[in-house]
Structure formats: C-alpha cells, structure tokens
C-alpha positions, 0 to 999 in steps of 0.5 A, a space after each residue: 500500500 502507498 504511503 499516506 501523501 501519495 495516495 491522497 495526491 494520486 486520488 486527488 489527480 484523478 478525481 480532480 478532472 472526473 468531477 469537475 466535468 461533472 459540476 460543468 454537466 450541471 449533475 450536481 453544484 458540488 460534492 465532497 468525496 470520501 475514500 478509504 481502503 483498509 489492508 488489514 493492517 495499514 489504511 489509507 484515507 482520501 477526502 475532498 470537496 469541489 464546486 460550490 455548497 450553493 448557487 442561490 442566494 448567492 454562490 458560494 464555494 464548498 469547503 470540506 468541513 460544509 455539512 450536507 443533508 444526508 436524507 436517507 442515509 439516516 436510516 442505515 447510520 442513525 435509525 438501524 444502529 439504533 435498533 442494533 442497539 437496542 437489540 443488544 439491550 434485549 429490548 427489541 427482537 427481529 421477531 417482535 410484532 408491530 403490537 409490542 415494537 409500538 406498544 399500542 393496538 394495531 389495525 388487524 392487516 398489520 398485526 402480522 408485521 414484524 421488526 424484520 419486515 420493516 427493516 427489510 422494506 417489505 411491511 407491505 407500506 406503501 413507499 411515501 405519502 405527504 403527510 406533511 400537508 396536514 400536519 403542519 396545520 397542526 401546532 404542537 409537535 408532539 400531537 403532529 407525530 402521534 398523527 403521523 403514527 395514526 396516519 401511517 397505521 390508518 394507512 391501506 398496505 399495497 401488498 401483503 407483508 413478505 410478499 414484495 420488496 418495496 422501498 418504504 419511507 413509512 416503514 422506516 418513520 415507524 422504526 424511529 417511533 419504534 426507537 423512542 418508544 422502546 428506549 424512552 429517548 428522542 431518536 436523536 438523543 438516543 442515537 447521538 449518546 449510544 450510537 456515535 458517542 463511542 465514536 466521537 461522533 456525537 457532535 459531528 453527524 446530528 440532527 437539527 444542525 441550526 440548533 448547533 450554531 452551525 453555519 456551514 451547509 451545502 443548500 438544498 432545494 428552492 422549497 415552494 410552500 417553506 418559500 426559501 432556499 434551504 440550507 441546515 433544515 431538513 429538505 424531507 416534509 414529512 421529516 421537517 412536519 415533525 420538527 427535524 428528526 425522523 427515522 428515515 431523515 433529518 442527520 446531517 454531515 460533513 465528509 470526513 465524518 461520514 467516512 469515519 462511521 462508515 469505515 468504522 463499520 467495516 472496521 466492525 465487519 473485519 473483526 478489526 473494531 467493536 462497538 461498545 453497544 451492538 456486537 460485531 455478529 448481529 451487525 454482520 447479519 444485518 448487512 447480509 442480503 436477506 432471502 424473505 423476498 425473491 429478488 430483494 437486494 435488501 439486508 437489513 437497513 442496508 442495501 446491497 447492489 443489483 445484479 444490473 443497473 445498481 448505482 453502485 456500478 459494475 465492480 463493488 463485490 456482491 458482499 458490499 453495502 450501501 445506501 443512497 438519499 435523495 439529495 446526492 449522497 451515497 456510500 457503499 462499504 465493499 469488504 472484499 476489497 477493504 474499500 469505502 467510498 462515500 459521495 456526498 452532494 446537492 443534486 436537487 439545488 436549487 431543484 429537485 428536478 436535476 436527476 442527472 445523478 441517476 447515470 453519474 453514480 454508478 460510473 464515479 464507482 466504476 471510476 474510482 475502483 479503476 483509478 484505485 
C-alpha cells in the first residue's frame, strides 16, 4: 500500500478532472468525496470537496468541513444502529410484532408485521405519502407525530407483508417511533449518546444542525410552500412536519465524518473494531442480503447492489453495502476489497428536478475502483 501523501495526491489527480466535468454537466453544484481502503493492517484515507455548497442566494464555494443533508442515509447510520442497539439491550427482537415494537393496538392487516419486515422494506407500506400537508396545520409537535403514527397505521398496505420488496419511507418513520418508544429517548438523543458517542461522533453527524450554531451547509432545494432556499433544515416534509428528526431523515454531515462511521463499520465487519453497544455478529447479519423476498437486494437497513443497473456500478463485490438519499449522497462499504467510498452532494439545488445523478453514480464507482 502507498504511503499516506501519495495516495491522497494520486486520488486527488484523478478525481480532480472526473468531477469537475461533472459540476460543468450541471449533475450536481458540488460534492465532497470520501475514500478509504483498509489492508488489514495499514489504511489509507482520501477526502475532498469541489464546486460550490450553493448557487442561490448567492454562490458560494464548498469547503470540506460544509455539512450536507444526508436524507436517507439516516436510516442505515442513525435509525438501524439504533435498533442494533437496542437489540443488544434485549429490548427489541427481529421477531417482535408491530403490537409490542409500538406498544399500542394495531389495525388487524398489520398485526402480522414484524421488526424484520420493516427493516427489510417489505411491511407491505406503501413507499411515501405527504403527510406533511396536514400536519403542519397542526401546532404542537408532539400531537403532529402521534398523527403521523395514526396516519401511517390508518394507512391501506399495497401488498401483503413478505410478499414484495418495496422501498418504504413509512416503514422506516415507524422504526424511529419504534426507537423512542422502546428506549424512552428522542431518536436523536438516543442515537447521538449510544450510537456515535463511542465514536466521537456525537457532535459531528446530528440532527437539527441550526440548533448547533452551525453555519456551514451545502443548500438544498428552492422549497415552494417553506418559500426559501434551504440550507441546515431538513429538505424531507414529512421529516421537517415533525420538527427535524425522523427515522428515515433529518442527520446531517460533513465528509470526513461520514467516512469515519462508515469505515468504522467495516472496521466492525473485519473483526478489526467493536462497538461498545451492538456486537460485531448481529451487525454482520444485518448487512447480509436477506432471502424473505425473491429478488430483494435488501439486508437489513442496508442495501446491497443489483445484479444490473445498481448505482453502485459494475465492480463493488456482491458482499458490499450501501445506501443512497435523495439529495446526492451515497456510500457503499465493499469488504472484499477493504474499500469505502462515500459521495456526498446537492443534486436537487436549487431543484429537485436535476436527476442527472441517476447515470453519474454508478460510473464515479466504476471510476474510482479503476483509478484505485
């Protein structure tokens, strides 16, 4: 393996004209990359941030250290670290049914959901509903959840539950219901202390950045109905609705610190580190794809790339993890090749509209491994 300053600068030399071109293709305003590759013994560590963290209101440049919205890359690092957690308090069970993950009567057409279906994406809920429409004519943010949680429990299922693989925004806001109801904490408390804590992450990957005084972000979308450009605030609605903190968004991060939680993980998964409140076996059984639905890429909160047209590209190993959120971020952890490659950027600003990185995501894998 190279030496720490060659490879960083061999990266950068790279990487440097590939997203450039990228940033001139209008795919994103800015992005900040992160690269890690682990030998067993040595590891090498890249990051690196090019364009601009926002166009509007004014334009300006990114720095490494700006915070993205992560969307849903909160329900892999946030919300199922968290039920690892609490599966290793034997508070919760993958077997648990819906009745004691919530602790409440639920509708007849889902009593049969279990802890497993939900982090599996195949509860039978539908992927997303705007909620958010109706609860902000609501004042109290406590009566606002309670809502949602009726809303989503009210709601009709689309399937039966096992029966297919769908990708489900209500599956995981019930899962961060499910973390504060079973650990007595707001899901932001309880992932901040037990989660990224032992991590020295507590203060660096978080919910509700504007609360922090923090003042660096890469802006989001020109919302229509918040009527402003957003930066530090939650771009997700129903997210947003219920004050900034949800199961399945709300975290935000810079680069070097995505980075480190997610090579950390695989640190986890080579035996090479421990987490002092989820086991090693549990979290390698949650990364492996599960066999409850023909044809699923899913483990559990994590996902693993398809066979054909996965956005992690042609080369990552079939072992490999990862996850993708709507505002341009990415990572994917590939244990066979002791690599982690994270991709954080602000594809939707000013507009949600700009889906140019549908294509660009699976060839900057590609590229980066053959650069590699």
């Amino acid at each position: 393996m190279k030496d720490e300053a060659s490879f960083i600068t061999d990266v950068n030399k790279k990487l440097d004209p590939f997203i450039k071109k990228a940033i001139n293709d209008k795919i994103f305003p800015g992005a900040a990359v992160g690269i890690s590759i682990h030998d067993g013994i040595k590891k090498n560590i890249f990051t690196g941030a090019w364009g601009y963290s926002s166009l509007l209101p004014q334009q300006k440049k990114i720095k490494k250290e700006v915070m993205f919205d992560l969307a849903s890359l909160t329900k892999p690092l946030a919300t199922t670290l968290a039920i690892l957690c609490l599966i290793q308090e034997k508070k919760l069970d993958l077997d648990f049914p819906l009745s004691s993950l919530l602790r409440q009567e639920i509708p007849s057409d889902k009593k049969d959901i279990r802890l497993r279906h939900l982090l599996n994406h195949c509860s039978g809920l539908a992927a997303y509903h705007p909620f958010y429409e109706n609860l902000i004519l609501i004042e109290e943010n406590e009566r606002r959840k309670s809502t949602l949680l009726h809303s989503i429990l009210q709601d009709t299922l689309i399937y039966p539950i096992g029966g297919k693989a769908l990708y489900s925004d209500l599956g995981f806001i019930l899962l961060g219901m499910i973390v504060e109801i079973q650990s007595g904490q707001p899901l932001d408390i309880y992932v901040k202390n037990r989660v990224m804590a032992p991590l020295m992450l507590a203060e660096k990957i978080i919910f509700n950045p504007l609360q922090k005084n923090i003042k660096e972000f890469a802006a989001t979308q020109d919302c229509p109905w918040r009527k402003k450009i957003l930066a530090g605030e939650v771009d997700d609605e129903n997210t947003y609705a219920v004050g900034g903190v949800s199961g399945q968004a709300g975290l935000f991060a810079a680069v070097d610190d995505v980075l480190s939680l997610t090579s950390f993980l695989l640190d986890v998964w080579h035996y090479q580190a421990s987490h002092p409140y989820f086991s090693k076996e549990i979290l390698k059984e949650f990364f492996k794809r599960q066999k409850m639905v023909a044809d699923s890429t899913w483990g559990l909160g994590f996902d693993t790339p398809s066979e054909i047209g996965s956005a992690a590209g042609r080369f990552l190993s079939r072992e490999s993890v990862g996850h993708l959120g709507f505002t341009g971020t990415s990572f994917w952890i590939d244990p066979k090749r002791g690599l982690v490659i994270v991709l954080l950027t602000n594809r939707i600003h000013p507009s949600r509209e700009n889906n140019k990185i549908r294509a660009f995501r699976p060839l900057f894998h590609e590229y980066v491994i053959e650069a590699l």
